[in-house]
LUMNUGU-148532 format. One line per field, with one value per residue: residue number from 1; residue in three letters; x, y, z of N, C-alpha, C in turn. Coordinates in Angstrom, 2 decimals, padded with zeros to 5 digits, m for minus. Example, Ala and Ser with C-alpha at 12.3 -4.5 7.8 and 13.67 -1.06 7.14 Angstrom:
2
nr	(1;2)
rest	(ALA;SER)
n_u	(013.19;012.85)
n_v	(m005.69;m002.25)
n_w	(007.80;007.08)
ca_u	(012.30;013.67)
ca_v	(m004.50;m001.06)
ca_w	(007.80;007.14)
c_u	(013.20;012.90)
c_v	(m003.30;000.03)
c_w	(007.80;007.87)
REM end
This chain:
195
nr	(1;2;3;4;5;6;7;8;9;10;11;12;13;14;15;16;17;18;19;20;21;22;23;24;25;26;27;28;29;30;31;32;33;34;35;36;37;38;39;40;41;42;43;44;45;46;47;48;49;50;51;52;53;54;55;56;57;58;59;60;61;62;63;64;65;66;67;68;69;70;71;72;73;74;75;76;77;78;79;80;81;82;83;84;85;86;87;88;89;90;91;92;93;94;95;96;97;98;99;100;101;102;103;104;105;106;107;108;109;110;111;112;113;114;115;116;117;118;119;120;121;122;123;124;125;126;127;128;129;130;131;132;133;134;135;136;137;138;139;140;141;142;143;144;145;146;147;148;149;150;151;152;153;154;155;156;157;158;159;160;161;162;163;164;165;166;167;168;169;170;171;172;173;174;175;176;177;178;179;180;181;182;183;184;185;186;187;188;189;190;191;192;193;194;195)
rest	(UNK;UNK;UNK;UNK;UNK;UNK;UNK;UNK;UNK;UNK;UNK;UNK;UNK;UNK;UNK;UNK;UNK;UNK;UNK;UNK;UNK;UNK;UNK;UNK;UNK;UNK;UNK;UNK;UNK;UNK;UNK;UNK;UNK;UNK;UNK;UNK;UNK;UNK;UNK;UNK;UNK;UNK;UNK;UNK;UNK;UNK;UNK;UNK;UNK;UNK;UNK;UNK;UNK;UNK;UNK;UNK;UNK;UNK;UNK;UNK;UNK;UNK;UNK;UNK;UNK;UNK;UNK;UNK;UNK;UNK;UNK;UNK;UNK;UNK;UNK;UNK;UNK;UNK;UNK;UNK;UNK;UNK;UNK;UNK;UNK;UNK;UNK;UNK;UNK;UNK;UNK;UNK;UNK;UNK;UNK;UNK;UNK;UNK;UNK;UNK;UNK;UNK;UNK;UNK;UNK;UNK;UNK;UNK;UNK;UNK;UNK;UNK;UNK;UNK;UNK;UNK;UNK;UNK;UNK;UNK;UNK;UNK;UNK;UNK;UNK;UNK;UNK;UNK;UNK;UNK;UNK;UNK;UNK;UNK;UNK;UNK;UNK;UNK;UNK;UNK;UNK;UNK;UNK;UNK;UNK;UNK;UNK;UNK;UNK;UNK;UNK;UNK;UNK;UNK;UNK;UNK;UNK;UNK;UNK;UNK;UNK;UNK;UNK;UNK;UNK;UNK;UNK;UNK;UNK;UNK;UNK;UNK;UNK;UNK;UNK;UNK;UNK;UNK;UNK;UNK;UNK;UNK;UNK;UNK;UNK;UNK;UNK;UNK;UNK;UNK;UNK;UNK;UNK;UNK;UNK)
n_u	(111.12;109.47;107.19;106.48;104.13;100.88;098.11;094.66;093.17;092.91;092.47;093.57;096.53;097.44;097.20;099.20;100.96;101.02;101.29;104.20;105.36;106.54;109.11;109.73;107.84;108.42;110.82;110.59;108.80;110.00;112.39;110.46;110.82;113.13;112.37;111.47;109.13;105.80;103.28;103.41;102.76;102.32;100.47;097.53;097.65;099.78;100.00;097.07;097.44;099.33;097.87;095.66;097.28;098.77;096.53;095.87;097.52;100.08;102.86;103.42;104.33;103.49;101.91;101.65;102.24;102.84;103.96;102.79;102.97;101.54;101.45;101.53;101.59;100.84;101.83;103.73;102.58;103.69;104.42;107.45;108.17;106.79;107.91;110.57;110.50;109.93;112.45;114.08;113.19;113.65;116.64;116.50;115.03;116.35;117.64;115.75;113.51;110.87;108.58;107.95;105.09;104.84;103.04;101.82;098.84;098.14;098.27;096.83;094.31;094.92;095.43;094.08;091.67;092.54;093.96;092.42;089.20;087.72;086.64;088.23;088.08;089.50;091.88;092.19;094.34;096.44;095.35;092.67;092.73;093.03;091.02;089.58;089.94;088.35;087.43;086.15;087.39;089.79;091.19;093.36;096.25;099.18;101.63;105.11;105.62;107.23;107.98;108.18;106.42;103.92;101.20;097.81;095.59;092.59;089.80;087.24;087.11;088.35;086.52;085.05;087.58;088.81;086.57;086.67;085.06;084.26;083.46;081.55;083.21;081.73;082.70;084.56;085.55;085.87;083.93;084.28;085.13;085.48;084.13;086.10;088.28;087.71;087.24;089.44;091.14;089.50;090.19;092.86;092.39;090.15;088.36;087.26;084.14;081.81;080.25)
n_v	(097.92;099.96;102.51;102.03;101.95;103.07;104.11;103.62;103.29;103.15;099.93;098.86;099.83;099.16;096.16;095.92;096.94;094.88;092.79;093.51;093.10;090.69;089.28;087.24;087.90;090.02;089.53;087.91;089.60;091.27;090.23;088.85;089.54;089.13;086.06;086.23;085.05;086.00;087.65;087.32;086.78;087.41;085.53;084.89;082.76;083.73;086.62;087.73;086.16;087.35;090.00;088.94;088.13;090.24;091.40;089.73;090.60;088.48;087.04;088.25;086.15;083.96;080.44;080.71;078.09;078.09;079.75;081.03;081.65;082.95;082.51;083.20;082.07;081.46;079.83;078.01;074.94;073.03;070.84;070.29;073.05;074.71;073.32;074.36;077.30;076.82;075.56;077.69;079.55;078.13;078.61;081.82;082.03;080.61;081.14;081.28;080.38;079.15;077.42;077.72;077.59;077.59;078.33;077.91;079.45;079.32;076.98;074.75;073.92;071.89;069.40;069.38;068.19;065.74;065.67;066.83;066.30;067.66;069.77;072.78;075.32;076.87;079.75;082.98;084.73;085.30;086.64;086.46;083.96;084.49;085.06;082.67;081.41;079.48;080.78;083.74;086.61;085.60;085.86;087.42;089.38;090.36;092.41;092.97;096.33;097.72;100.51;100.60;100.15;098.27;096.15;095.56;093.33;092.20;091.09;091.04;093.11;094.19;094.51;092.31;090.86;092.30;092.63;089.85;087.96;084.60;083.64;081.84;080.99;081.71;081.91;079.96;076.77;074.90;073.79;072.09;071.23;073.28;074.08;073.11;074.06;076.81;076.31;075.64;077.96;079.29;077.80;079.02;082.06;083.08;084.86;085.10;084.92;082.67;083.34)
n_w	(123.05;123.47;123.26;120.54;119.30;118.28;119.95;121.07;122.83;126.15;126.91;124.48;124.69;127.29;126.72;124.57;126.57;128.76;127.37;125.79;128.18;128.82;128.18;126.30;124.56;123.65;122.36;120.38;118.87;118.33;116.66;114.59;111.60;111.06;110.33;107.75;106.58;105.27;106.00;109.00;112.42;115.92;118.19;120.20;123.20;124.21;124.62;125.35;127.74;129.13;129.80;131.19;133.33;134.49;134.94;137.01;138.87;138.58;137.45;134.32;132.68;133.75;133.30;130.44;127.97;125.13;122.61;120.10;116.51;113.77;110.10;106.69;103.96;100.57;098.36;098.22;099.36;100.84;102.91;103.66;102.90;104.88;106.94;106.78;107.17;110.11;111.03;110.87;112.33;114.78;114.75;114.82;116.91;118.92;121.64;123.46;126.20;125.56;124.45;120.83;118.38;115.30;112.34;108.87;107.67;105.57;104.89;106.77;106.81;105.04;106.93;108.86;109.74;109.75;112.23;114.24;113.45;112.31;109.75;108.35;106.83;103.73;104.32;103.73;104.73;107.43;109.40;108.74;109.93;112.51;114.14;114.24;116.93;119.26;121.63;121.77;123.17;123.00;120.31;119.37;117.85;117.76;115.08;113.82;112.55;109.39;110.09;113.19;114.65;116.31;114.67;115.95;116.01;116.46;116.28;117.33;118.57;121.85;124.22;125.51;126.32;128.17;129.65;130.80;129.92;128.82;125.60;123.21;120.08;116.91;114.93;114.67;113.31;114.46;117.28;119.13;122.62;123.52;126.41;127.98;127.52;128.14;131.09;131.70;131.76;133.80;135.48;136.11;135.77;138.15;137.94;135.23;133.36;132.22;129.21)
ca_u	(110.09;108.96;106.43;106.47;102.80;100.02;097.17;093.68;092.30;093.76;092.68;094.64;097.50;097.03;097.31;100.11;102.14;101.56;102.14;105.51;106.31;106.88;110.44;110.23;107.04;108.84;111.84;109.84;107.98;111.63;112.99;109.55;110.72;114.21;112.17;111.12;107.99;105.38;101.96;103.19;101.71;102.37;098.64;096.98;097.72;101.02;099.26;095.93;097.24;099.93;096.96;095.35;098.24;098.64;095.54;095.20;098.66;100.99;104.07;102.83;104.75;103.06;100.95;102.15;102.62;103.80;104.25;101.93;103.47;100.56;102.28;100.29;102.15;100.06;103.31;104.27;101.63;104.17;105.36;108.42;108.07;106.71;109.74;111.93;110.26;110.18;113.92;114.70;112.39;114.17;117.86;116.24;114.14;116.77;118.04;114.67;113.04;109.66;108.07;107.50;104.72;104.67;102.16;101.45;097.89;097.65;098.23;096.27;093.11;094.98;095.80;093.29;090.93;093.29;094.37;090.99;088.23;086.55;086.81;089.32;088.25;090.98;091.49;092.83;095.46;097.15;094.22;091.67;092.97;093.02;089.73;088.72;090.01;087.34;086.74;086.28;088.30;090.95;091.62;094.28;097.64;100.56;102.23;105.65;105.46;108.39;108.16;108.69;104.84;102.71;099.41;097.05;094.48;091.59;088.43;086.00;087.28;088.87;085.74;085.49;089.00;088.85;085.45;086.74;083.87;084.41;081.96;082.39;083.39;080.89;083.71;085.50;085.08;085.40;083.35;084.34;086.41;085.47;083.55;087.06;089.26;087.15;087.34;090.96;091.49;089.20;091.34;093.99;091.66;089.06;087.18;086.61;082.92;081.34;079.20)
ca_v	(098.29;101.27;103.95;101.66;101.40;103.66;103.97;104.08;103.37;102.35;098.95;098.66;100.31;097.65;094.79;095.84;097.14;093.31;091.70;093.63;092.99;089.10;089.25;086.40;087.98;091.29;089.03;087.47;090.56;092.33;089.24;087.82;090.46;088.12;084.93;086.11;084.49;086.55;087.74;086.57;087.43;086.74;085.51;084.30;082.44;084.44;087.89;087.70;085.37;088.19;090.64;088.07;087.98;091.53;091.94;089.18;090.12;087.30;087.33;087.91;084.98;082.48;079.64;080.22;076.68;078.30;081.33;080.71;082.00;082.17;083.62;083.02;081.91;080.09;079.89;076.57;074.53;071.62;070.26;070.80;074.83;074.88;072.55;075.02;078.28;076.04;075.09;079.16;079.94;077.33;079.05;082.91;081.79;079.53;081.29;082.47;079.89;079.22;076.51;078.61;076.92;077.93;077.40;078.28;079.53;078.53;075.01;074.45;072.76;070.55;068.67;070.05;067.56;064.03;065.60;067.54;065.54;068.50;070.51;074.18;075.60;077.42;081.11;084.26;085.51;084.96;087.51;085.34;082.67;084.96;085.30;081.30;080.49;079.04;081.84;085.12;087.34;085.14;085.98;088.19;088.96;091.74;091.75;094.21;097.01;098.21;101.62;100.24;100.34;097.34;096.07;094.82;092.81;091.65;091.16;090.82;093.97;094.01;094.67;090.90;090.45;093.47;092.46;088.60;087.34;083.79;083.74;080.94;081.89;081.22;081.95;078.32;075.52;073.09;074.62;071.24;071.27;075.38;074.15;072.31;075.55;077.81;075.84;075.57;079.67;080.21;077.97;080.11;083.37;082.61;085.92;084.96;084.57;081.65;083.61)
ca_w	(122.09;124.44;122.19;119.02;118.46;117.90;120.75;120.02;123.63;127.20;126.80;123.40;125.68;128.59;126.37;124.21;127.46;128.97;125.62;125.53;129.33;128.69;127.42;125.34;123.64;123.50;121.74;119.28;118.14;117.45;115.50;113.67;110.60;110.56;109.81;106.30;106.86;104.90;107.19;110.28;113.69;117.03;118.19;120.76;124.70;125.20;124.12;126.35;129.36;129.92;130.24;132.57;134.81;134.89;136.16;138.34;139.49;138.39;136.49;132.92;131.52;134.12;132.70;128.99;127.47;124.46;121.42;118.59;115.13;112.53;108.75;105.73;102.62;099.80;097.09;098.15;100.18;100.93;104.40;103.56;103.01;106.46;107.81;106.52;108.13;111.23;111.27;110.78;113.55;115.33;114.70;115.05;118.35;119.63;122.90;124.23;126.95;125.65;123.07;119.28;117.54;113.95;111.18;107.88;108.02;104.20;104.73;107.99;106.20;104.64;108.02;110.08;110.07;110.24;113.36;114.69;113.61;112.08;108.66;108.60;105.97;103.80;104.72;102.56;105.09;108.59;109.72;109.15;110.86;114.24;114.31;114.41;117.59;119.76;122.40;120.94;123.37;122.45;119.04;118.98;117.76;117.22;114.18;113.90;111.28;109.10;110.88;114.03;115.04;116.25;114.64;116.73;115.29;117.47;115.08;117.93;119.70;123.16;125.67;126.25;127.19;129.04;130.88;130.98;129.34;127.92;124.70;122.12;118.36;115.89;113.36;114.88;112.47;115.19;118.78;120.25;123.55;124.66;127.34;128.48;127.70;129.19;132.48;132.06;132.05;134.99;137.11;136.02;136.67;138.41;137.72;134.45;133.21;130.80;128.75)
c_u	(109.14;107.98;106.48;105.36;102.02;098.83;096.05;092.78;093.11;093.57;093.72;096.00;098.06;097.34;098.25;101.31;102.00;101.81;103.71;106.11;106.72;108.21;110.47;108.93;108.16;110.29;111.53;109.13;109.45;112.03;111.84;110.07;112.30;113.68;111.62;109.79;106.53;103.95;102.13;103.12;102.33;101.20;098.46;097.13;098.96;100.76;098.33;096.51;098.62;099.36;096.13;095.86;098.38;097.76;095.20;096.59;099.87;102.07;103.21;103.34;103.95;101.95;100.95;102.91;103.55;103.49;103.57;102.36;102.14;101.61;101.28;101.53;101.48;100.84;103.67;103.23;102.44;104.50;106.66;109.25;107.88;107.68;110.44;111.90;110.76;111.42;114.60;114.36;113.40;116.07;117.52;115.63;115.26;117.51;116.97;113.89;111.87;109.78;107.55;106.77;104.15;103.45;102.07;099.64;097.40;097.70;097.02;094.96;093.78;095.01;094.88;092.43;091.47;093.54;093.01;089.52;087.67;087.55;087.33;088.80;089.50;090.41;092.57;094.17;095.15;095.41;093.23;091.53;092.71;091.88;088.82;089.34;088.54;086.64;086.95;087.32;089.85;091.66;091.83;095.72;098.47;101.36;103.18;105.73;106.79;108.56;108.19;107.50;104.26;102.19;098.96;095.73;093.51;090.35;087.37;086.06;087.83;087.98;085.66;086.51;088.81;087.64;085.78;085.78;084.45;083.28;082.82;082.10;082.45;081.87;084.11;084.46;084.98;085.50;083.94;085.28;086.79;085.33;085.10;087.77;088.74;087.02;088.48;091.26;090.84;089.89;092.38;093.57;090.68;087.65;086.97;085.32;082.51;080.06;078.10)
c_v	(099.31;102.32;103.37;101.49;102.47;103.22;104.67;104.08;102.81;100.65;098.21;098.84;099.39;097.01;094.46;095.89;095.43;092.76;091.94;093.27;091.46;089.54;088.47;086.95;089.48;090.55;088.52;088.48;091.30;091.36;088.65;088.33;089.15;086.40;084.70;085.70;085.48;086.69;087.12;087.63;086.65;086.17;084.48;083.76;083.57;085.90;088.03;086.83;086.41;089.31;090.06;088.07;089.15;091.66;091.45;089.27;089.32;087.53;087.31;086.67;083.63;081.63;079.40;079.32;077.36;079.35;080.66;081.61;082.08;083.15;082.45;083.02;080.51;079.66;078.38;076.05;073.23;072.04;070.76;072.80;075.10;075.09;073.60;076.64;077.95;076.35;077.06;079.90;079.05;078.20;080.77;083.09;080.97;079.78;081.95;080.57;079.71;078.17;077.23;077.09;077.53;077.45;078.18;078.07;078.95;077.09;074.30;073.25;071.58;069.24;068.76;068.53;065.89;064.59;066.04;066.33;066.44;069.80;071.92;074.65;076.69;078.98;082.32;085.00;085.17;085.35;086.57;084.33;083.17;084.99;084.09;080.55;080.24;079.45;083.07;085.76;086.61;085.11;087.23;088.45;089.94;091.14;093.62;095.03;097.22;099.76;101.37;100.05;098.37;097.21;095.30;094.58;092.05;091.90;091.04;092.05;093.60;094.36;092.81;090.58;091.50;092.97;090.81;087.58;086.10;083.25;082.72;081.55;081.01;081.20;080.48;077.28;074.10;073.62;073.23;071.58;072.93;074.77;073.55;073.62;076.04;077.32;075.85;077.16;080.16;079.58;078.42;081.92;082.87;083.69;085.82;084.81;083.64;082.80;083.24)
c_w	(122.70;123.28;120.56;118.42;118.92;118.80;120.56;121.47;124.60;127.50;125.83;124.30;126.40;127.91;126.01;125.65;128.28;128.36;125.92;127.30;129.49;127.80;126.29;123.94;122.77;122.02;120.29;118.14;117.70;116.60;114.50;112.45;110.06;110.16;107.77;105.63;106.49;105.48;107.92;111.33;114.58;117.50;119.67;122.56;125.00;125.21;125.01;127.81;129.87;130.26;131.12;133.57;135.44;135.73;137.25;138.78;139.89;137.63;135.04;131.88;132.78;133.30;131.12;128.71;126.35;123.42;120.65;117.43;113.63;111.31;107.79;104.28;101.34;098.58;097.53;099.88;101.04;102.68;104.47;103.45;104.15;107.23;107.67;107.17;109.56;111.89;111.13;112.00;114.91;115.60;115.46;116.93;119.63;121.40;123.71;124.75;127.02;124.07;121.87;118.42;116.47;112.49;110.18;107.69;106.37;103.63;105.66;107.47;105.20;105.49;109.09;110.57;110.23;111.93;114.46;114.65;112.80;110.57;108.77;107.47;104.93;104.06;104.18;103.17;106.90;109.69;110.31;110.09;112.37;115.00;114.22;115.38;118.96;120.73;122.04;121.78;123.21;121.30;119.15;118.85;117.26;115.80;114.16;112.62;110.83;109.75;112.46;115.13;115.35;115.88;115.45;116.12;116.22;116.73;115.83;119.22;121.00;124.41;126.32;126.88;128.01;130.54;131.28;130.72;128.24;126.50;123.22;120.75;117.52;114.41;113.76;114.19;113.34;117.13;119.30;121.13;124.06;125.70;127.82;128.24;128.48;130.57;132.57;132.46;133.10;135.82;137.42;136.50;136.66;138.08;136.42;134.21;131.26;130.33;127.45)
REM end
């Protein structure tokens, strides 16, 4: 996926060229278009912690638990619609060496809070969703174009990730449990900063 996206600044640059140097991200972003899966995104830990590694010099796939999938379909809200993305993701994803966790960003509040503790409210598109995870430079996520282009969506800009500034999201419906991430990522880089 060499020259497929549109550069607007060398951090944009930087992020995408470690995004794409993780094979399995690089794998995922060429096949997400075969899941059918309508506004989906790659988003989030495997996107920023391979710009982490980069810089702190690590393999860019170290420390990624797993691929986050957000796609946005509000046409059928059921479990079962999910399941069935899932199980495709599951066949499309199935020879690549990494955990794919999938969601339908238009269901998410229905479940959010049996499992959370704390209210999701619903949200208009995949987008949205990128932009409520619980440390701002962490909300972001590639999504592949039909011209063969990247988007990169980062709603809080990329100087935080860039400067490593951990700053909690006022967009997140449920702040509990930063202060516990954000300690987890500096013992992964330690030059991070709580801000």
């Amino acid at each position: 996926m060499e020259g497929i996206f549109f550069c607007y600044s060398p951090t944009m640059t930087d992020l995408i060229s470690a995004a794409l140097a993780n094979p399995i991200n690089r794998a995922i972003l060429t096949r997400l278009p075969m899941l059918g899966a309508p506004d989906a995104w790659l988003v989030a830990g495997s996107i920023y912690q391979a710009y982490w590694n980069a810089l702190g010099g690590q393999p860019v796939t170290a420390g990624v638990k797993d691929y986050d999938i957000f796609y946005y379909d509000p046409s059928d809200l059921s479990y079962e619609a999910e399941d069935a993305v899932v199980r495709r993701a599951a066949m499309v994803f199935a020879d690549l060496d990494g955990l794919i966790d999938l969601k339908n960003q238009a269901r998410v509040h229905l479940w959010y809070k049996d499992r959370f503790g704390a209210d999701w409210p619903p949200v208009a598109s995949a987008k949205e969703s990128i932009g409520r995870f619980q440390v701002r430079c962490t909300c972001v996520g590639l999504q592949p174009k039909a011209d063969g282009t990247l988007e990169l969506h980062a709603p809080y800009g990329l100087d935080e990730l860039t400067r490593g500034e951990l700053r909690a999201n006022l967009n997140c419906p449920n702040a509990a449990g930063i202060t516990a991430k954000s300690e987890s990522y500096r013992e992964r880089w330690p030059w991070l900063r709580i801000v």
